[in-house]
N, CA, C and O of each residue as an XYZ file, in Angstrom:
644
protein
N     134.766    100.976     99.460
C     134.934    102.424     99.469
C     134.259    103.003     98.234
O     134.207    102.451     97.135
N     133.819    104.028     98.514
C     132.712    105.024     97.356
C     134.004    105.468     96.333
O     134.970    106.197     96.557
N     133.684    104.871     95.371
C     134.817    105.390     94.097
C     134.503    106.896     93.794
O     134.867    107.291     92.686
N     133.898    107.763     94.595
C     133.577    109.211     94.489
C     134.548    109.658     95.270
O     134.898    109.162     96.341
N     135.068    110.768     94.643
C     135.844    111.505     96.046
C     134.948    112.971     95.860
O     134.273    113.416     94.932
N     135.431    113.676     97.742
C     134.702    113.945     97.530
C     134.516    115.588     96.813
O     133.634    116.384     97.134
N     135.438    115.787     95.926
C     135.562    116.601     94.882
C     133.843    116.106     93.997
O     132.698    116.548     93.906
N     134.485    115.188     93.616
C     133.299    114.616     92.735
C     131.431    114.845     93.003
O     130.486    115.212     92.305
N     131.654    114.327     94.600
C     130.508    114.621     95.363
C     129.941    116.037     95.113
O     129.038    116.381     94.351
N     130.759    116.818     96.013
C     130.165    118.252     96.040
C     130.182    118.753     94.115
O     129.962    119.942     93.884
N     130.378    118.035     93.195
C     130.332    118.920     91.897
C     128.684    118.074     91.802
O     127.653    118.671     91.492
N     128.747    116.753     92.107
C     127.455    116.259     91.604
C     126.365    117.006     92.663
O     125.353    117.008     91.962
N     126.048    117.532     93.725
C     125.407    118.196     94.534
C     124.640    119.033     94.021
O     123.413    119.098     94.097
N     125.943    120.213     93.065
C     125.902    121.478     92.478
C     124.334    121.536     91.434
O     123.659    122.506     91.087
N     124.169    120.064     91.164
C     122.822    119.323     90.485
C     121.209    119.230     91.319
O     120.120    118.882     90.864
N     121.522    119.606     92.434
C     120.460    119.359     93.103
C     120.224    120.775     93.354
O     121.052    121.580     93.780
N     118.701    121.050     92.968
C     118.286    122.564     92.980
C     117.159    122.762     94.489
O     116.209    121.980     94.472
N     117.214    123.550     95.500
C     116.444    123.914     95.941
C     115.207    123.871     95.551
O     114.894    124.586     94.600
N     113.873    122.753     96.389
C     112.813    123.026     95.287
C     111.727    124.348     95.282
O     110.634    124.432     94.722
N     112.342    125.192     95.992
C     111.318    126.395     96.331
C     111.933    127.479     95.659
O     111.229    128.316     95.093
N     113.487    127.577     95.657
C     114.119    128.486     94.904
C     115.093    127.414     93.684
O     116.262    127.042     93.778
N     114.049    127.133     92.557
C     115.431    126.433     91.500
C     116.203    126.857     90.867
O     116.993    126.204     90.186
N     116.152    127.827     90.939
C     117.707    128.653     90.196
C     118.882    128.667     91.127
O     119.925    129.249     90.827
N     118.716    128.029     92.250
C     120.045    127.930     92.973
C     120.341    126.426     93.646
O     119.628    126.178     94.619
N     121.292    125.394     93.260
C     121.613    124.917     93.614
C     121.715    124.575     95.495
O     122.249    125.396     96.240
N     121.303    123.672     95.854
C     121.770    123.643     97.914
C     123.306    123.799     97.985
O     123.668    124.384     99.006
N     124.221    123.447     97.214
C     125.485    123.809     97.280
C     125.772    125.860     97.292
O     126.324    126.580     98.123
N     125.067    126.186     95.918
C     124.994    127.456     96.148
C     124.090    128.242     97.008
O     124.071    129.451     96.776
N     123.188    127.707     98.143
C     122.285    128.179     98.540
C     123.033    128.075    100.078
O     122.574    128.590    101.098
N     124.623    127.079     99.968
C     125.111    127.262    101.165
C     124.581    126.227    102.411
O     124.992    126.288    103.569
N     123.552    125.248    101.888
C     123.191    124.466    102.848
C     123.965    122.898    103.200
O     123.900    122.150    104.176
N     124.764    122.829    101.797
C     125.738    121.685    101.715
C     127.312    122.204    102.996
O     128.206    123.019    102.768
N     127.121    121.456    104.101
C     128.238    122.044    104.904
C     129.599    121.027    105.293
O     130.623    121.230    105.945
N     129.166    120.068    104.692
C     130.082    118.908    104.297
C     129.891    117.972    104.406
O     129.085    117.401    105.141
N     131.231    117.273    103.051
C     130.940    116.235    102.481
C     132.184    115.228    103.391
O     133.197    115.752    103.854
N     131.944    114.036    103.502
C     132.786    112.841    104.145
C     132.420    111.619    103.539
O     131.383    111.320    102.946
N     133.505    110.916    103.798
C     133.474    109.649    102.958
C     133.943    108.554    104.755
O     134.610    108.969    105.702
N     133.508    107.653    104.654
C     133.619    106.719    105.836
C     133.493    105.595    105.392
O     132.330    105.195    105.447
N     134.466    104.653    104.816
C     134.227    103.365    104.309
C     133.382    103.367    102.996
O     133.772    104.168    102.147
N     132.736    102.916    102.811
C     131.753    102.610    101.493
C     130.739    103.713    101.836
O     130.099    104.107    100.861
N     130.487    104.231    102.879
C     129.223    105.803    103.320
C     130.452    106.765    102.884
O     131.668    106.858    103.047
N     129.134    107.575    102.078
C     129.342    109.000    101.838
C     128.440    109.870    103.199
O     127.278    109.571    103.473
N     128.991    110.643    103.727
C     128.525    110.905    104.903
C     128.393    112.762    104.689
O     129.408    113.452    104.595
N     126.971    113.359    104.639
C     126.897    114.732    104.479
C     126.313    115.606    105.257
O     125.100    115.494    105.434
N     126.810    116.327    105.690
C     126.219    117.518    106.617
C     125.408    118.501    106.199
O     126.079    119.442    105.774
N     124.184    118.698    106.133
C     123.473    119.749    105.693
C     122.681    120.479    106.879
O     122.142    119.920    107.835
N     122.735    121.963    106.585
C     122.269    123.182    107.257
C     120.859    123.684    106.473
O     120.803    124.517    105.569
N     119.582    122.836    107.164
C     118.273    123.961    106.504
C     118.329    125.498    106.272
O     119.256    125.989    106.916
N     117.810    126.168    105.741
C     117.384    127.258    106.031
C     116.637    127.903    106.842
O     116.598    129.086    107.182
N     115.822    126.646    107.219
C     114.309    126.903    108.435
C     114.540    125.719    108.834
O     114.790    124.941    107.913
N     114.554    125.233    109.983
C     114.138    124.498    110.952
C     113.172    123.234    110.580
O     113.305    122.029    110.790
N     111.981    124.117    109.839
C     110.512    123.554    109.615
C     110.596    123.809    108.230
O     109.531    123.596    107.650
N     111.397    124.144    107.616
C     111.603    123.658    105.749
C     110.827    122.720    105.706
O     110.712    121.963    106.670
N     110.212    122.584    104.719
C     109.120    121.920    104.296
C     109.702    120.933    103.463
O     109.273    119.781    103.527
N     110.901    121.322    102.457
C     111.236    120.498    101.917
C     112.677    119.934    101.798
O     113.442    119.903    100.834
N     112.835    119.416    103.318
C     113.743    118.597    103.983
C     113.555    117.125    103.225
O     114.302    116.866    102.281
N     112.928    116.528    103.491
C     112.973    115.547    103.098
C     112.847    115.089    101.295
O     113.273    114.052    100.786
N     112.249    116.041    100.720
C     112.752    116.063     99.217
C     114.071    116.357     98.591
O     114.514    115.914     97.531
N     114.781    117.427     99.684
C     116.265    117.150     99.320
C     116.928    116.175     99.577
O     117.874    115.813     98.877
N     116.527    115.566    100.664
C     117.476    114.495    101.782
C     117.589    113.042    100.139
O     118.501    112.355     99.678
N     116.030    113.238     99.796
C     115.830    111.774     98.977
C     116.321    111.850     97.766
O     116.760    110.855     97.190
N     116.299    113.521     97.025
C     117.171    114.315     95.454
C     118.960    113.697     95.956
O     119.631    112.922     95.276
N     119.302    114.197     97.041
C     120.842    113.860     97.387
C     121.247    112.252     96.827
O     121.865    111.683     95.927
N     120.201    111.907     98.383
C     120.731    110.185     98.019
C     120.349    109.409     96.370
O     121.105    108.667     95.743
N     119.264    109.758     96.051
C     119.009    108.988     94.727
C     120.091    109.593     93.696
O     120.292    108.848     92.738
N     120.959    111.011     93.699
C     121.764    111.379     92.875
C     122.621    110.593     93.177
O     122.971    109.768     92.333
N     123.179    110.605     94.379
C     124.443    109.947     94.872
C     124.595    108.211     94.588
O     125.697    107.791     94.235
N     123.758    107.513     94.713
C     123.620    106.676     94.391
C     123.422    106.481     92.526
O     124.405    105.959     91.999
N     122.768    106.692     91.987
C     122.590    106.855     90.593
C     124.117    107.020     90.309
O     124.687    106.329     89.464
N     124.608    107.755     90.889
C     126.303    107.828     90.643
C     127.328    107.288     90.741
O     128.416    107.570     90.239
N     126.905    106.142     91.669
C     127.808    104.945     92.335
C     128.297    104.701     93.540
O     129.151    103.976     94.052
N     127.311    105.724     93.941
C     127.637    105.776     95.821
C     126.942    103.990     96.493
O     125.981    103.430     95.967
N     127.548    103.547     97.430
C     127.175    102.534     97.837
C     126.072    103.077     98.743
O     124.860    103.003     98.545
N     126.530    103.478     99.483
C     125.683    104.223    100.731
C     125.518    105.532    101.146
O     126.672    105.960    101.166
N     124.958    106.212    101.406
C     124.517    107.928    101.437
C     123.793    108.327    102.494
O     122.577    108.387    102.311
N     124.372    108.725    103.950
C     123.948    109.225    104.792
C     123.851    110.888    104.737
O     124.646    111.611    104.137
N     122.451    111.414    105.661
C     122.256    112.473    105.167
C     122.036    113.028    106.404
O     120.881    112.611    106.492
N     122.225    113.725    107.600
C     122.742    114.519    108.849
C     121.924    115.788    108.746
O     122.755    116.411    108.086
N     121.272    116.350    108.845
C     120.776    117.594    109.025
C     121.124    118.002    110.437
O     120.930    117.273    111.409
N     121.711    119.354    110.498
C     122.201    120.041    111.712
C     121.852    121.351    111.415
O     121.994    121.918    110.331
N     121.294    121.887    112.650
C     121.155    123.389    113.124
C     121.818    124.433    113.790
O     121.473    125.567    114.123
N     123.050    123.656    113.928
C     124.445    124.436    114.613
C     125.381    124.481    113.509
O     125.530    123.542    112.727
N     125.964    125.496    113.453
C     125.393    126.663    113.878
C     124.000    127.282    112.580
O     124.090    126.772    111.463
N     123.156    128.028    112.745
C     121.854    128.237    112.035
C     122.527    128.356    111.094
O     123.669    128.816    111.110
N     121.618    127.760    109.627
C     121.997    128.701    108.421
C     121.501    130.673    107.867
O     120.458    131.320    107.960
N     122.599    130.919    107.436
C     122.456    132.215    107.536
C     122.960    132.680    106.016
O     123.860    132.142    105.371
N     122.052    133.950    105.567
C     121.522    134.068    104.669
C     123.280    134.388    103.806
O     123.439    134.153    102.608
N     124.371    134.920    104.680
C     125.438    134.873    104.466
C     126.035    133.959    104.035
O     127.252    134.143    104.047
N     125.597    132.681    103.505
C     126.471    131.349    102.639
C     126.418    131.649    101.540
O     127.408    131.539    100.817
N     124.984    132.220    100.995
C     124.831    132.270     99.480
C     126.004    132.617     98.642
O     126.381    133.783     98.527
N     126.427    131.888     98.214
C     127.368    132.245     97.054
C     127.149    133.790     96.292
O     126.265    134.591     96.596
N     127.861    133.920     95.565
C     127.860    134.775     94.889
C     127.228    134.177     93.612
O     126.386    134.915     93.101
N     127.417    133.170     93.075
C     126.677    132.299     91.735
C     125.001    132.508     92.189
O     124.088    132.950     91.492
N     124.967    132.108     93.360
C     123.027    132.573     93.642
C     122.565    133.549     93.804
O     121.339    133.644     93.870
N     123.503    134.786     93.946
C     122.840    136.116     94.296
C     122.693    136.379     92.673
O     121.597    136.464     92.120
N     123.945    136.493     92.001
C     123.260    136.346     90.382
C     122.029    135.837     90.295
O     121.090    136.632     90.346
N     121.850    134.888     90.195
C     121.013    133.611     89.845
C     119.592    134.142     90.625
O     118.612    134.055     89.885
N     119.324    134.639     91.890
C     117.906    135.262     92.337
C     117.782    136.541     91.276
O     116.811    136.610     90.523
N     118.713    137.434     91.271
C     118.585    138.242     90.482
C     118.535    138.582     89.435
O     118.379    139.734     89.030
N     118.713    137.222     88.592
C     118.725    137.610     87.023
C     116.879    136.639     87.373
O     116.578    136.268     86.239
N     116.273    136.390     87.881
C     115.435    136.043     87.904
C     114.220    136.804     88.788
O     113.154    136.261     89.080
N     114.658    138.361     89.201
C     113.724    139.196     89.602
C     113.841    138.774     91.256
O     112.836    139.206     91.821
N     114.481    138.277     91.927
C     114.493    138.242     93.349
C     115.914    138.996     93.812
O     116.930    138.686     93.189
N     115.980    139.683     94.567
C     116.621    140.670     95.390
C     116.899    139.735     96.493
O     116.135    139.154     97.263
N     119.065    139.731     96.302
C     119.375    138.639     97.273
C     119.351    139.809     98.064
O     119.338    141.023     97.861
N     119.350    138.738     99.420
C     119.852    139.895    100.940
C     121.885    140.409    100.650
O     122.830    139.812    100.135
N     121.727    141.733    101.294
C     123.033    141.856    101.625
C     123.787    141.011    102.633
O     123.229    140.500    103.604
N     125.208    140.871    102.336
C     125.984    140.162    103.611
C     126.114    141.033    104.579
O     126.321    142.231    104.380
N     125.967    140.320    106.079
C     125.844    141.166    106.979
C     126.667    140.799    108.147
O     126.779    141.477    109.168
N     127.085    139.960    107.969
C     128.125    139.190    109.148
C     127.625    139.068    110.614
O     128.258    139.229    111.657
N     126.109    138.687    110.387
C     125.585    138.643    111.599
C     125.229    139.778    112.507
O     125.183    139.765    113.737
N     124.972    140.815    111.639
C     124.578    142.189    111.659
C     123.242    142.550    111.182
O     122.934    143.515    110.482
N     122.406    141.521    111.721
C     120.805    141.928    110.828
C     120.456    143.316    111.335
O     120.258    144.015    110.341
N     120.303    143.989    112.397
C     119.263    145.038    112.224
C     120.198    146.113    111.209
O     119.703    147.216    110.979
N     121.326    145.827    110.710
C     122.311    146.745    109.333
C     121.415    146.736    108.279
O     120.673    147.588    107.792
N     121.755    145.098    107.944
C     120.878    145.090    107.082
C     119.562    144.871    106.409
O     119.195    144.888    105.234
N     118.838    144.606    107.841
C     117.340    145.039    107.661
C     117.305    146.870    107.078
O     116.588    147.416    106.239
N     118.031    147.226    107.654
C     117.985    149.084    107.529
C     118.306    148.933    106.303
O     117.354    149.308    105.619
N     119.543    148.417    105.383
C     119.697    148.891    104.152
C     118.719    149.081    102.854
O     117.619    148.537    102.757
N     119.133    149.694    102.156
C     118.236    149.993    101.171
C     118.115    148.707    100.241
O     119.129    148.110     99.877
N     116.478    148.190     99.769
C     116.782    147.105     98.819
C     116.479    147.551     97.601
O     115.439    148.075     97.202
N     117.805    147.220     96.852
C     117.517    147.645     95.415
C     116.920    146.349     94.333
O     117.246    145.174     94.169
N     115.959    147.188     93.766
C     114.951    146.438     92.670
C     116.113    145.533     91.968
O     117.277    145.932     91.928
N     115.761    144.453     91.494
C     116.690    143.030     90.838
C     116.450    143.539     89.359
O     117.208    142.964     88.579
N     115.562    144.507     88.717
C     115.256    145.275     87.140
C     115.892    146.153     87.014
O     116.552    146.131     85.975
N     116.034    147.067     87.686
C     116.411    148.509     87.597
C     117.682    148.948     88.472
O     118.525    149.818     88.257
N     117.552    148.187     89.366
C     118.795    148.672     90.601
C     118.435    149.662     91.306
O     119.053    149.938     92.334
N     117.613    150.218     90.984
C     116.753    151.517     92.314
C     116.461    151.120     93.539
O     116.082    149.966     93.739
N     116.605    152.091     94.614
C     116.241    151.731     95.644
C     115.811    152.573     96.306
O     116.089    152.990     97.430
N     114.494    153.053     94.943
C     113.154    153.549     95.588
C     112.469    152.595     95.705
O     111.722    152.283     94.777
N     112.498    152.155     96.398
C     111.150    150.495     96.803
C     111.225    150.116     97.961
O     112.144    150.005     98.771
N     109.877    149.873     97.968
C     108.990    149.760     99.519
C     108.957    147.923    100.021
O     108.651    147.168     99.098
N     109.129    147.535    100.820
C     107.795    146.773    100.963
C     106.346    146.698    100.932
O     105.644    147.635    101.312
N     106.018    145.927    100.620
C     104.231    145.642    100.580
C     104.192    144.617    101.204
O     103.064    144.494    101.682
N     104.950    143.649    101.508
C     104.376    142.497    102.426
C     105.820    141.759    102.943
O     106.782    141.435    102.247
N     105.651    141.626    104.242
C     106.818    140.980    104.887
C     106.774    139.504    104.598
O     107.758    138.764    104.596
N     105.481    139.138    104.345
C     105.285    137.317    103.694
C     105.168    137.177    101.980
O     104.337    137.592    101.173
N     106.205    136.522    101.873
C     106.298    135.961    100.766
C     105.598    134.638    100.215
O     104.608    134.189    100.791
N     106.209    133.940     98.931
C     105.880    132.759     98.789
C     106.271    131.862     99.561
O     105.691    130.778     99.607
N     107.578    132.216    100.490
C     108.098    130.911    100.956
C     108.285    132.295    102.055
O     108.243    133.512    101.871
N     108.564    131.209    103.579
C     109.196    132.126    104.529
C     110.593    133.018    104.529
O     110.923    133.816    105.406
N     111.383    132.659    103.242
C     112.504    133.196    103.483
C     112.350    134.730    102.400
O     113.126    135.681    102.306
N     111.458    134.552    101.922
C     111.203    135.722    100.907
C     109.999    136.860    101.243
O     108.953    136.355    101.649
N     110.014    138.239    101.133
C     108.980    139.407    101.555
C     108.796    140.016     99.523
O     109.405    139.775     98.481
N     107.701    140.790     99.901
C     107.328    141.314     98.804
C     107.279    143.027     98.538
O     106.622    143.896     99.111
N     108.190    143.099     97.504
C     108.821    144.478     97.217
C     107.896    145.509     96.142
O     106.979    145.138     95.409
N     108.343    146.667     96.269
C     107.566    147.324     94.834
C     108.999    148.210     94.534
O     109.781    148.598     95.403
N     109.103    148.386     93.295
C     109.980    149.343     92.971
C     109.246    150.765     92.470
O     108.514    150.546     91.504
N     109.258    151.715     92.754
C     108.432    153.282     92.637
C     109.359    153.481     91.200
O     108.750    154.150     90.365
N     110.377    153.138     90.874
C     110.548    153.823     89.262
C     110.711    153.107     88.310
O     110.299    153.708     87.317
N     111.203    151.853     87.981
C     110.468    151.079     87.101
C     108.852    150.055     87.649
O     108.689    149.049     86.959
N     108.066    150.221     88.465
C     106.705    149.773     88.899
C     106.455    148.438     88.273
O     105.710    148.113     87.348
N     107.477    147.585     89.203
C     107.861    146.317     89.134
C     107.496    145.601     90.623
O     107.986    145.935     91.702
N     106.687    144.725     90.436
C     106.677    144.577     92.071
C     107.963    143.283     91.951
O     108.357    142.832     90.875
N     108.480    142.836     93.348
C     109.490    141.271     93.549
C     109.552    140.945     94.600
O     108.921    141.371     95.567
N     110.316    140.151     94.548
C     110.443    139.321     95.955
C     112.028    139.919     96.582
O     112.803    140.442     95.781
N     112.301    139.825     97.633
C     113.644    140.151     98.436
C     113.537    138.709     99.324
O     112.664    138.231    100.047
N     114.946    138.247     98.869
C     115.414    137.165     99.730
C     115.561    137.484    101.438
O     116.714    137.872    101.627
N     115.148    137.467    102.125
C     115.195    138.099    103.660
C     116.504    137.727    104.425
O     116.893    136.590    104.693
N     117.308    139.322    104.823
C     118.547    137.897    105.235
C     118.040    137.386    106.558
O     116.912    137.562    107.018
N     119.072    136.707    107.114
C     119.013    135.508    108.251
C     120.118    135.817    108.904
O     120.470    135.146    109.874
């Protein structure tokens, strides 16, 4: 049996950063959907963000080499798409965390996107929400590109899901 419980697990997780967004943890990014222990397997459920995430398999291998490095015997890693991940997990620690770093989290919407597609996005500098889009593609698919009209800051907006 994995001398981890899995308290332990999900704190060591909290270590593994998204590699497209690193200021947020996959625990805080809401993609960690649970942790199990099964004999000597640590057994984990994770929710992509995209389907076609690119970097599935760099988390899958960050997990297990942490988990192991830690004293896990064995480390199974489950990716599931039921139900989708939705932009609604983000913690509250990552909406800080995009925003003290100039990205504009999405509002919670409870599965109410065309709400909050409509809402106003306020700049992550200023908090205004005189700002436009300029581009629905970002660096990564989950992010569009903003301008703010009164501090003339351009950023990114996390897109919800």
């Amino acid at each position: 049996m994995s001398h981890l419980s899995p308290d332990q697990i999900w704190h060591l997780l909290t270590k593994v950063a998204d590699p497209e967004i690193p200021m947020v943890s996959i625990v805080d990014l809401g993609i960690v959907r649970q942790v199990g222990l099964q004999g000597n397997k640590i057994i984990l459920i994770l929710t992509p963000t995209f389907s076609a995430c690119p970097a599935l398999h760099w988390i899958e291998a960050q997990v297990i080499d942490l988990l192991r490095q830690s004293g896990a015997a064995e480390v199974e890693v489950r990716w599931s798409l039921t139900p989708p991940w939705s932009s609604d997990w983000l913690t509250p620690q990552a909406r800080q965390a995009l925003t003290r770093v100039g990205i504009a989290p999405p509002p919670r919407h409870d599965g109410r996107l065309e709400v909050a597609l409509e809402q106003p996005v306020s700049c992550p500098y200023c908090s205004s929400t005189n700002t436009q889009m300029k581009n629905d593609f970002g660096p990564t698919l989950c992010r569009a590109i903003y301008y703010c009209h009164d501090c003339h800051q351009p950023f990114e907006r996390f897109k919800p899901i």
